[in-house]
C-alpha positions in Angstrom: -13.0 -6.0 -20.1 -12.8 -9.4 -19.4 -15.4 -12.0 -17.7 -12.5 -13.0 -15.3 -12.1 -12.2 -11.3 -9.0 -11.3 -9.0 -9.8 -13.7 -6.1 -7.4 -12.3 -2.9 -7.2 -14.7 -0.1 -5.7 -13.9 2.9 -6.0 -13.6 6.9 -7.4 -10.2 7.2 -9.6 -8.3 5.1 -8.6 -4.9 4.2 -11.6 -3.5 6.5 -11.8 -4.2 10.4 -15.9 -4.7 11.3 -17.6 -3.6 14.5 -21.5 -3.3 15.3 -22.2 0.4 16.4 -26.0 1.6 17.0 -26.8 -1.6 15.9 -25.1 -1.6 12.4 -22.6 -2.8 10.9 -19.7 -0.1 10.8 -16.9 -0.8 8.4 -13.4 1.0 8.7 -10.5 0.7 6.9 -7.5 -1.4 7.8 -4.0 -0.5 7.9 -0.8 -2.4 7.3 0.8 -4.8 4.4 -1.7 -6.9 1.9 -4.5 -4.3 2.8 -2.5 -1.1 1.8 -0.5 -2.7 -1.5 -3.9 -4.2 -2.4 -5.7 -1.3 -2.3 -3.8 0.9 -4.9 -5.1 -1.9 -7.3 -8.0 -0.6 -9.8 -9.2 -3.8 -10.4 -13.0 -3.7 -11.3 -13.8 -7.8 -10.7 -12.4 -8.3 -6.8 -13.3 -10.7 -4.1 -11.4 -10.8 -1.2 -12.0 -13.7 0.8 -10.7 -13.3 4.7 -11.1 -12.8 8.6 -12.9 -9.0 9.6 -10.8 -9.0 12.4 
């Protein structure tokens, strides 16, 4: 294990964010970066990008 962190910057994030009821709902996204990325197990992850 190591102290260090796999920053991803990019457009999108790999979840699209809407308000429903009043709260935040978060879904998935679909498509390139978000799909690849996600097979990733990597424990220390920011992702750093537009909800859409």
């Amino acid at each position: 294990m190591s102290n260090f962190s796999t920053v991803i910057i990019s457009n999108r994030l790999p979840v699209s964010v809407s308000r429903q009821d009043g709260e935040l709902k978060f879904d998935a996204s679909s498509g390139g970066l978000a799909t690849a990325m996600s097979s990733l197990e990597v424990e220390n992850k920011i992702w750093v990008g537009w909800p859409g």
